[in-house]
HTML snippet that shows the backbone in 3Dmol.js (N, CA, C, O; Angstrom):
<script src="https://3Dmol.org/build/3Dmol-min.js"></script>
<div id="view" style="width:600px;height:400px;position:relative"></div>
<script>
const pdb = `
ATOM      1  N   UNK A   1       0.859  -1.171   0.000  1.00  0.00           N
ATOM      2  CA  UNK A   1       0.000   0.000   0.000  1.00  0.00           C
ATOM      3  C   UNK A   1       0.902   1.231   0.000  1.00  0.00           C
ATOM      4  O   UNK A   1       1.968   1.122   0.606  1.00  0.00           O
ATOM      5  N   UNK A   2       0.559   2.618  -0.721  1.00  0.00           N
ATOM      6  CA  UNK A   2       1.410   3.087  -0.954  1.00  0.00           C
ATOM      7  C   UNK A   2       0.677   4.627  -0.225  1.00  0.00           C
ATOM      8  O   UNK A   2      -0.500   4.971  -0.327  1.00  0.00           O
ATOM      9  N   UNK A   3       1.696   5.298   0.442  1.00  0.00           N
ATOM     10  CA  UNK A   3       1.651   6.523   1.798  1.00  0.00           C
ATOM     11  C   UNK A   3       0.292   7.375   1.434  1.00  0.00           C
ATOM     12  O   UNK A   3      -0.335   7.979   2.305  1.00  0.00           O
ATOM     13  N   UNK A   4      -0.090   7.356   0.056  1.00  0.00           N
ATOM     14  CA  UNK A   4      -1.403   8.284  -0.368  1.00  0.00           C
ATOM     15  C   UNK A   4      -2.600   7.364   0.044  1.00  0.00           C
ATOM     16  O   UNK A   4      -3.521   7.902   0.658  1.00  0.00           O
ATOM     17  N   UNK A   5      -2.697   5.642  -0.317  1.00  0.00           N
ATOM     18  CA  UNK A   5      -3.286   4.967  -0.297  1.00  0.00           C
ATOM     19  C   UNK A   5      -3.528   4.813   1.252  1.00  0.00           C
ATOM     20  O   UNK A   5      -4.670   4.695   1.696  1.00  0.00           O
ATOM     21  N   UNK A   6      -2.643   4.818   1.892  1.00  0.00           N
ATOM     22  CA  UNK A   6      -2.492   4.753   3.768  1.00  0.00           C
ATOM     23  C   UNK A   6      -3.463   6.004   4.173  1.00  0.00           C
ATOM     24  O   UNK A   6      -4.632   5.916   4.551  1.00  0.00           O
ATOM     25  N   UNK A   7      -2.655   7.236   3.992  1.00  0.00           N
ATOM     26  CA  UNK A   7      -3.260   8.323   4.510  1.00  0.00           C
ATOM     27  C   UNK A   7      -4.651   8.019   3.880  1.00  0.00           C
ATOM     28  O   UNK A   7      -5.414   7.662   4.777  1.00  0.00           O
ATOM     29  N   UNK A   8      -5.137   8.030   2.899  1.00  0.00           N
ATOM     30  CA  UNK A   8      -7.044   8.010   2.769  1.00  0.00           C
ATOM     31  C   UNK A   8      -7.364   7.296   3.690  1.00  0.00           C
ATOM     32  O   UNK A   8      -8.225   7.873   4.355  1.00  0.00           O
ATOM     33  N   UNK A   9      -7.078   6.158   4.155  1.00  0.00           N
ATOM     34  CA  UNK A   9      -7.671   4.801   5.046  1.00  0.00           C
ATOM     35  C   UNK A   9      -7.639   6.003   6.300  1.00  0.00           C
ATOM     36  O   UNK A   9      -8.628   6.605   6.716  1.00  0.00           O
ATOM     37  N   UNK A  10      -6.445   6.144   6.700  1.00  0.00           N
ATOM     38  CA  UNK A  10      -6.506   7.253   8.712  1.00  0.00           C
ATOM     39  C   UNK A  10      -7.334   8.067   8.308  1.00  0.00           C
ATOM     40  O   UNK A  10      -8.230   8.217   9.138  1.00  0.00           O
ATOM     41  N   UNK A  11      -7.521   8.991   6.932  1.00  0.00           N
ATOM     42  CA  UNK A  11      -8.504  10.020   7.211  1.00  0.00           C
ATOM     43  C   UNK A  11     -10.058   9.379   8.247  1.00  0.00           C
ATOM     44  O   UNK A  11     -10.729   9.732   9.216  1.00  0.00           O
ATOM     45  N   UNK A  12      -9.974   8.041   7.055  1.00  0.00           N
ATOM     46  CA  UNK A  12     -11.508   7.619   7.165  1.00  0.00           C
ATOM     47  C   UNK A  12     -11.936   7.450   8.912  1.00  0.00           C
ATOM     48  O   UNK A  12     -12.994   7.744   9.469  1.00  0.00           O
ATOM     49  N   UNK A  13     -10.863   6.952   9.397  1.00  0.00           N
ATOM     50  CA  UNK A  13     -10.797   6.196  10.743  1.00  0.00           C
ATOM     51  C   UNK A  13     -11.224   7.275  11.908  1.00  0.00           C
ATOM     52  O   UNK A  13     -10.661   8.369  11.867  1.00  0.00           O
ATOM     53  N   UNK A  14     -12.076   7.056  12.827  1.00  0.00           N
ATOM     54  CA  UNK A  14     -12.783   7.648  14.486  1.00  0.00           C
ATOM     55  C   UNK A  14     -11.245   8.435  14.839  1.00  0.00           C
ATOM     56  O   UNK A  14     -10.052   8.398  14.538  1.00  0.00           O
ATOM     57  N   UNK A  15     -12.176   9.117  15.653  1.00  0.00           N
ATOM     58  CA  UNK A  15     -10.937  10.133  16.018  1.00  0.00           C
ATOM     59  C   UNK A  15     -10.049   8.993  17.181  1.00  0.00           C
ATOM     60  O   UNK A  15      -8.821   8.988  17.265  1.00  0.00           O
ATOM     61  N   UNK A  16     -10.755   8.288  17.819  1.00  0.00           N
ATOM     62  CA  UNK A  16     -10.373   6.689  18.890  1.00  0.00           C
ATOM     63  C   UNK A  16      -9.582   6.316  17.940  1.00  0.00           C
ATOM     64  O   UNK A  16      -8.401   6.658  17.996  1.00  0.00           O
ATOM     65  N   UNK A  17      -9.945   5.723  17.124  1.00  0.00           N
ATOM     66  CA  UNK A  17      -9.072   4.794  15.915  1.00  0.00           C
ATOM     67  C   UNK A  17      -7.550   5.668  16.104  1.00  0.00           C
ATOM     68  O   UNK A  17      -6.445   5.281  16.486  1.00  0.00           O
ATOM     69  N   UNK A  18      -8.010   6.905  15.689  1.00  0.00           N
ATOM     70  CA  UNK A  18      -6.795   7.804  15.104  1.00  0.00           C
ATOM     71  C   UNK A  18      -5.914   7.867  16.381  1.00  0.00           C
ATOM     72  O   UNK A  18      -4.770   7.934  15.929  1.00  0.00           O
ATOM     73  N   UNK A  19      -5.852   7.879  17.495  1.00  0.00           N
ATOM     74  CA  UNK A  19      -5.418   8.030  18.959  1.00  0.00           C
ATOM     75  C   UNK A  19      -4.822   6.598  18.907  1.00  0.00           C
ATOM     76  O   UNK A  19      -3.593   6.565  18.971  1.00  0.00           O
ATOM     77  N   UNK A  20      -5.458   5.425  18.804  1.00  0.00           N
ATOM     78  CA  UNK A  20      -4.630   3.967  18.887  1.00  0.00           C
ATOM     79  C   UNK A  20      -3.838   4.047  17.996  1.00  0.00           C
ATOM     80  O   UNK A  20      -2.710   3.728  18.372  1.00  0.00           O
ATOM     81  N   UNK A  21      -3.915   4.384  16.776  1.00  0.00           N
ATOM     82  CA  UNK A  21      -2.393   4.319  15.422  1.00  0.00           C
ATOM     83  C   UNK A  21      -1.934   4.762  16.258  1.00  0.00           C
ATOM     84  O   UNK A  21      -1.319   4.061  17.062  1.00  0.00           O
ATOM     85  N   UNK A  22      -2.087   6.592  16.462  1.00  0.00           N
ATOM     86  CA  UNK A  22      -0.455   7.072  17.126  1.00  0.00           C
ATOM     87  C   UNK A  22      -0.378   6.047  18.333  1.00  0.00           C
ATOM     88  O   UNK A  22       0.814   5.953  18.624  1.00  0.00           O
ATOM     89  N   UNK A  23      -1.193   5.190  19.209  1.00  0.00           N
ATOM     90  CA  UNK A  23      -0.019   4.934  20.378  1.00  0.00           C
ATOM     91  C   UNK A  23       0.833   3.458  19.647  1.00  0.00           C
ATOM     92  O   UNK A  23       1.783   2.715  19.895  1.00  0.00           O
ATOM     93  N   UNK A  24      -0.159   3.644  18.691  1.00  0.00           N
ATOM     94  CA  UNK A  24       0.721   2.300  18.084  1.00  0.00           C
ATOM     95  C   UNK A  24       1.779   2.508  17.440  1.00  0.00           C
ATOM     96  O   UNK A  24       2.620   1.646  17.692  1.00  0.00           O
ATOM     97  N   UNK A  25       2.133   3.313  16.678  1.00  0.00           N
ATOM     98  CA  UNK A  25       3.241   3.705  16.151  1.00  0.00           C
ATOM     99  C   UNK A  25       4.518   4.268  17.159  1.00  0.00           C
ATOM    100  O   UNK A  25       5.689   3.898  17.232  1.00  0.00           O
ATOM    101  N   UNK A  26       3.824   5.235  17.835  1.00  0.00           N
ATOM    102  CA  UNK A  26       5.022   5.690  19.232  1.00  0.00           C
ATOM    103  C   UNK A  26       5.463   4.625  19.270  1.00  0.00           C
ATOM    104  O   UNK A  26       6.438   4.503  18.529  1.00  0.00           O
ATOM    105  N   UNK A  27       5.024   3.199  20.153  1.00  0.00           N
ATOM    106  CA  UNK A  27       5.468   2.281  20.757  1.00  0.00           C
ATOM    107  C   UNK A  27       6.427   1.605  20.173  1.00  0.00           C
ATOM    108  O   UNK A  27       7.477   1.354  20.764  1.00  0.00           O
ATOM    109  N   UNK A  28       6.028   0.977  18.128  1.00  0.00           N
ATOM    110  CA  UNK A  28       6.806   0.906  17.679  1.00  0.00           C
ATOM    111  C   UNK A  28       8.057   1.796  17.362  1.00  0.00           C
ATOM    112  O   UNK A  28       9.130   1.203  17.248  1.00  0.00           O
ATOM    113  N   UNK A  29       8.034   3.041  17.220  1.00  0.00           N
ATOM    114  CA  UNK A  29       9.202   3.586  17.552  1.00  0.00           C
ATOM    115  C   UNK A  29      10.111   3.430  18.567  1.00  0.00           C
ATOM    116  O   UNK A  29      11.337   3.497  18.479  1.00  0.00           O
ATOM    117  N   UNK A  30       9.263   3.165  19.785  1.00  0.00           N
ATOM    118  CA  UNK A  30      10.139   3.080  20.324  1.00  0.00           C
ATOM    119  C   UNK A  30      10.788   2.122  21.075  1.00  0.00           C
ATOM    120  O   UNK A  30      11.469   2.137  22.100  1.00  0.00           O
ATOM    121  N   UNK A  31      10.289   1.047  20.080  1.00  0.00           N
ATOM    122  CA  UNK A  31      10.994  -0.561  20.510  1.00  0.00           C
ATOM    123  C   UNK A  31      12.216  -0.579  19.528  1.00  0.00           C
ATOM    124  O   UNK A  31      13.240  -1.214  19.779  1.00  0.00           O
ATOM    125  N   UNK A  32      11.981   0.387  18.051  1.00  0.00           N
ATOM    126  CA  UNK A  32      13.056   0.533  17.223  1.00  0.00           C
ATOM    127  C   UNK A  32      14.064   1.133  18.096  1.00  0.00           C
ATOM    128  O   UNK A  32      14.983   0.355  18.349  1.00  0.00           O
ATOM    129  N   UNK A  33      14.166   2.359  18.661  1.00  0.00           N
ATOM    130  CA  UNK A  33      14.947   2.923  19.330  1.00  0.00           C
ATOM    131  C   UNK A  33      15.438   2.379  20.744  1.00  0.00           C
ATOM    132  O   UNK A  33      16.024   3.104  21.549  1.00  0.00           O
ATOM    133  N   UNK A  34      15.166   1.114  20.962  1.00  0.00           N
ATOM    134  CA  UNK A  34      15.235   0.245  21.984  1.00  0.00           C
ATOM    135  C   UNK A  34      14.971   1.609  23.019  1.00  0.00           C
ATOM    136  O   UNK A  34      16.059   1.717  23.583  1.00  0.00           O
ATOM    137  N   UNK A  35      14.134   2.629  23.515  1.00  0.00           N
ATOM    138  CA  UNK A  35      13.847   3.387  24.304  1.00  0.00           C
ATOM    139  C   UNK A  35      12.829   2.515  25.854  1.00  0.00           C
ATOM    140  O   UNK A  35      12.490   1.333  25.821  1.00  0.00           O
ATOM    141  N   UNK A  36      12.659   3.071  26.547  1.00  0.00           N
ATOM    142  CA  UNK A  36      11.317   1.936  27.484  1.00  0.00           C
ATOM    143  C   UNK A  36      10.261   3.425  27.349  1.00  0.00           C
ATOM    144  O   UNK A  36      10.414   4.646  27.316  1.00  0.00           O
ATOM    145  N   UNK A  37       8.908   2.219  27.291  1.00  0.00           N
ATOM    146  CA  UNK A  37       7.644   3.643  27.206  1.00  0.00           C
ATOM    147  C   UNK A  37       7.658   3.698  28.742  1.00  0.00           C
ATOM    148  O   UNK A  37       8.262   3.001  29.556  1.00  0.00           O
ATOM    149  N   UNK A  38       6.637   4.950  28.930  1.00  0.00           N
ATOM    150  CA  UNK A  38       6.560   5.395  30.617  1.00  0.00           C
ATOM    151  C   UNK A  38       5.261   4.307  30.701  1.00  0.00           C
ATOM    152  O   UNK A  38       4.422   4.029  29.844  1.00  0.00           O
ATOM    153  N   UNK A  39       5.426   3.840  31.986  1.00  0.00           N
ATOM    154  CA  UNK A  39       4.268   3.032  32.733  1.00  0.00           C
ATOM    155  C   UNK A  39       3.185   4.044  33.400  1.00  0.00           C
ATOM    156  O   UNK A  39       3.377   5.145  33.916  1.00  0.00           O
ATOM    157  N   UNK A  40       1.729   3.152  33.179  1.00  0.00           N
ATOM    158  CA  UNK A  40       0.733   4.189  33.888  1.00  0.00           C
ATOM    159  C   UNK A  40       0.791   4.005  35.021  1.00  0.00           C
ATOM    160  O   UNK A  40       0.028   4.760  35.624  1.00  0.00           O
ATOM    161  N   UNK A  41       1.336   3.351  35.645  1.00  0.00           N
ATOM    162  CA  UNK A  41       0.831   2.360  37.352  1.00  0.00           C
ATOM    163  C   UNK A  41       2.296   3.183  38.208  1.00  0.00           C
ATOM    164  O   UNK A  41       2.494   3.226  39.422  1.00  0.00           O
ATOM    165  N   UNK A  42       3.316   3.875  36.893  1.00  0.00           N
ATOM    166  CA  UNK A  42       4.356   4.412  37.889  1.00  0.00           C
ATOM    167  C   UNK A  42       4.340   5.865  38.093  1.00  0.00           C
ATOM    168  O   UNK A  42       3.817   6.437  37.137  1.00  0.00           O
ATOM    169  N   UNK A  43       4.801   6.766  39.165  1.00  0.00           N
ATOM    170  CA  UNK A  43       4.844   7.937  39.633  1.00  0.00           C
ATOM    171  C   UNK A  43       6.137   8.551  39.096  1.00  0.00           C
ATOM    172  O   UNK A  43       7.273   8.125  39.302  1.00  0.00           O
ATOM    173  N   UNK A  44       5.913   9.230  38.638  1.00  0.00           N
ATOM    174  CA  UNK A  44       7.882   9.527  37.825  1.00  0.00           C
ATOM    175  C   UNK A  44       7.400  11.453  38.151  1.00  0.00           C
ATOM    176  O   UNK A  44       6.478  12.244  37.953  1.00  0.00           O
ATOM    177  N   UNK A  45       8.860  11.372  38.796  1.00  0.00           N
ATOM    178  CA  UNK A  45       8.994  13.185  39.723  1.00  0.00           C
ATOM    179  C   UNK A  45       9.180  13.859  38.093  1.00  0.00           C
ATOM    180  O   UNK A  45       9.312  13.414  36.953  1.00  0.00           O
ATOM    181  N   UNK A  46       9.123  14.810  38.567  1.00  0.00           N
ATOM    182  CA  UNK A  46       8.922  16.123  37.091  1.00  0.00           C
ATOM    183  C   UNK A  46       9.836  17.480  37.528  1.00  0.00           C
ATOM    184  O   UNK A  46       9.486  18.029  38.572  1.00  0.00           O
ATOM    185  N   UNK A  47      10.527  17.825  37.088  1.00  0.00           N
ATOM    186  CA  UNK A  47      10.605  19.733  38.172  1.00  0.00           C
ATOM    187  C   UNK A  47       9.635  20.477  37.307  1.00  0.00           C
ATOM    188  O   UNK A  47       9.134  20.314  36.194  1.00  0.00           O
ATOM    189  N   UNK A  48       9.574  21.362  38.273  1.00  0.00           N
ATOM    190  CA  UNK A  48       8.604  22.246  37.560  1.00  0.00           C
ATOM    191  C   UNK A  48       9.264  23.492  38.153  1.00  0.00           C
ATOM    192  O   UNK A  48       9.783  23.479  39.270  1.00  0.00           O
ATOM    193  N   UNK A  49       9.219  24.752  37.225  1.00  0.00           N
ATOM    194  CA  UNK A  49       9.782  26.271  38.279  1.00  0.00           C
ATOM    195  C   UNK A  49       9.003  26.670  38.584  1.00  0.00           C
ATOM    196  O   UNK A  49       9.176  27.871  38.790  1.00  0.00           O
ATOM    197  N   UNK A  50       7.441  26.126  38.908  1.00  0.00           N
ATOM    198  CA  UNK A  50       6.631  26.649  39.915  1.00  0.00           C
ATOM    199  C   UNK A  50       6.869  26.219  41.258  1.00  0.00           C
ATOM    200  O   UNK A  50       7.315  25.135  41.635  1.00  0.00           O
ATOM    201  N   UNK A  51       6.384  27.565  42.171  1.00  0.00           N
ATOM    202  CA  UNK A  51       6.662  27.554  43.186  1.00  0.00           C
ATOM    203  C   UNK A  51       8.747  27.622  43.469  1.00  0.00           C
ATOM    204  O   UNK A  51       9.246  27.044  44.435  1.00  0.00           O
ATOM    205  N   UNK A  52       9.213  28.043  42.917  1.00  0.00           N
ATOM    206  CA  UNK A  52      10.479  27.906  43.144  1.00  0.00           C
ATOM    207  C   UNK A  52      10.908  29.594  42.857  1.00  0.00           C
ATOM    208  O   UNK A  52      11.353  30.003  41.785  1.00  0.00           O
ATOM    209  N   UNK A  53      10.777  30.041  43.500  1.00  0.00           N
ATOM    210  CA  UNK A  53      10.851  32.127  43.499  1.00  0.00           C
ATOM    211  C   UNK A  53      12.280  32.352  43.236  1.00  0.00           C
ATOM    212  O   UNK A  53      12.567  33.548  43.175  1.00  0.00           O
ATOM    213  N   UNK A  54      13.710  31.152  42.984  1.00  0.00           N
ATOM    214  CA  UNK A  54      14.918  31.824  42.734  1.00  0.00           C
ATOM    215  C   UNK A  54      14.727  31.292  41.514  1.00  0.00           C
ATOM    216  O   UNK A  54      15.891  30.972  41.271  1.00  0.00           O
ATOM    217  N   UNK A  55      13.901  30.852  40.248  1.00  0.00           N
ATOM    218  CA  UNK A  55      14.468  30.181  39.219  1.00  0.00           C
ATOM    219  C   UNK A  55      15.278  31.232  37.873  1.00  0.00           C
ATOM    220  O   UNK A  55      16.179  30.834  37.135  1.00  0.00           O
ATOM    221  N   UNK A  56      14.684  32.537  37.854  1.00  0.00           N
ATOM    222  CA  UNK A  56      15.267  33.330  37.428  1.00  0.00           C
ATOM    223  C   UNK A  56      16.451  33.583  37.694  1.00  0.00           C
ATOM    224  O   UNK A  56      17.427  33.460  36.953  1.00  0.00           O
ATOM    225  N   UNK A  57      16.407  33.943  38.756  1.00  0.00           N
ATOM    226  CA  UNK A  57      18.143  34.509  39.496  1.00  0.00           C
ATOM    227  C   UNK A  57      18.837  33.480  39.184  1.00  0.00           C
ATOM    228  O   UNK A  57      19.945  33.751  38.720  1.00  0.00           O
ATOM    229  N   UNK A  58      18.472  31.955  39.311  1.00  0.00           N
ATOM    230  CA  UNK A  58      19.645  30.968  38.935  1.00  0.00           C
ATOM    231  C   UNK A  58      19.799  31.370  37.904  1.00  0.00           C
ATOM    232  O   UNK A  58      20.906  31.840  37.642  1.00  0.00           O
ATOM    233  N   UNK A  59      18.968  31.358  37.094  1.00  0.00           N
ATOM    234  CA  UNK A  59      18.771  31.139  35.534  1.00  0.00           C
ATOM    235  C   UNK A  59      20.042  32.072  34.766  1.00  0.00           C
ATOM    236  O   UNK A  59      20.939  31.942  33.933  1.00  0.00           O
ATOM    237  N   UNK A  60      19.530  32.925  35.528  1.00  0.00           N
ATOM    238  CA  UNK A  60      20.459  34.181  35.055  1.00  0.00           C
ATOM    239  C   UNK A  60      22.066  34.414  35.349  1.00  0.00           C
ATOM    240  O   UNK A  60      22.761  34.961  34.492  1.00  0.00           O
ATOM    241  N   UNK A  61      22.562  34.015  36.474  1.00  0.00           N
ATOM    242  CA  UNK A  61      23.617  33.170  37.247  1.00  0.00           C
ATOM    243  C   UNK A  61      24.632  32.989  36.502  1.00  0.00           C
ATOM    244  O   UNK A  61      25.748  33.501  36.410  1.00  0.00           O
ATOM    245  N   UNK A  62      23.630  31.542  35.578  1.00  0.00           N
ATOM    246  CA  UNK A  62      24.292  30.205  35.257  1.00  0.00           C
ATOM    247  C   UNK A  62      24.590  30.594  33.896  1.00  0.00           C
ATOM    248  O   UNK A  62      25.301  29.797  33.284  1.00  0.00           O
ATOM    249  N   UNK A  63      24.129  31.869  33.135  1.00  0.00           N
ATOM    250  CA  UNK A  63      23.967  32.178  32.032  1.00  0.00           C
ATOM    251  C   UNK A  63      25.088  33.168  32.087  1.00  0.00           C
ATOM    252  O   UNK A  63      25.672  33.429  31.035  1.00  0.00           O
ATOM    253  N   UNK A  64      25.458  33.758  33.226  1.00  0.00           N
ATOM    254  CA  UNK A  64      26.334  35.037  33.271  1.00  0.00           C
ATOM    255  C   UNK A  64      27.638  34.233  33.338  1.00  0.00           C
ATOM    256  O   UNK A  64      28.603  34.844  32.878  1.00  0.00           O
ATOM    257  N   UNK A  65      27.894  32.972  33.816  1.00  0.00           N
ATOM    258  CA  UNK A  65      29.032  32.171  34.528  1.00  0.00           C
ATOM    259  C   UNK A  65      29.406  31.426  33.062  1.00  0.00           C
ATOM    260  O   UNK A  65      30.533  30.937  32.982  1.00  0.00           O
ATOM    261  N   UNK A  66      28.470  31.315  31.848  1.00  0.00           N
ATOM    262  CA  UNK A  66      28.718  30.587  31.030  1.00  0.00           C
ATOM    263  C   UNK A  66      29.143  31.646  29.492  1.00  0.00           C
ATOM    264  O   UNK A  66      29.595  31.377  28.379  1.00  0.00           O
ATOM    265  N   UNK A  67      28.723  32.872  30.163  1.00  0.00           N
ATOM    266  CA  UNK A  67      29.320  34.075  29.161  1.00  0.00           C
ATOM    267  C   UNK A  67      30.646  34.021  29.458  1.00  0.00           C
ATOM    268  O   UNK A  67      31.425  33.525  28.644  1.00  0.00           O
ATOM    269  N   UNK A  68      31.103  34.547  30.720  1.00  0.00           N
ATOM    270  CA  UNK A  68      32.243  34.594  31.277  1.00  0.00           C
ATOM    271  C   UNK A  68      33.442  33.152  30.999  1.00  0.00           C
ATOM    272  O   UNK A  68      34.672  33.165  31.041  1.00  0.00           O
ATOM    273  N   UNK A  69      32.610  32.155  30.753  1.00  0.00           N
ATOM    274  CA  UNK A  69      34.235  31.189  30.216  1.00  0.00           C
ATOM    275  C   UNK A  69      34.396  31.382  28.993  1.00  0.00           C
ATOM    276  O   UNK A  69      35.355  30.877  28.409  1.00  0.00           O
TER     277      UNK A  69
END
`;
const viewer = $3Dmol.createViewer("view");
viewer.addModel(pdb, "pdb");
viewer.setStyle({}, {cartoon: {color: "spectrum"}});
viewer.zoomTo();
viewer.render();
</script>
């Protein structure tokens, strides 16, 4: 089947349908890329610069320290 012939078929497909290709494809990507997908059942920490009132001043810091070498 050839990429014009593909794309008509996804147009046709539920917007659901269209949501399972992509997780289907991610996944295969990323068994190609030997990567691991994230688990739903796990808690994985994030930073966030909320709530963190110096992230500027670092920011700015680390940016002045990296002009300077």
């Amino acid at each position: 089947m050839s990429n014009p012939e593909l794309f008509a078929h996804l147009r046709q497909l539920s917007r659901a349908e269209k949501v399972e290709m992509m997780q289907f494809l991610m996944t295969e990507l990323a068994k190609e890329e030997s990567l691991s997908s994230l688990d739903n059942e796990v808690v994985y920490r994030a930073w966030s610069p909320y709530n963190y009132g110096n992230a500027t001043q670092k920011l700015m810091s680390l940016l002045e320290q990296q002009e300077t070498s």
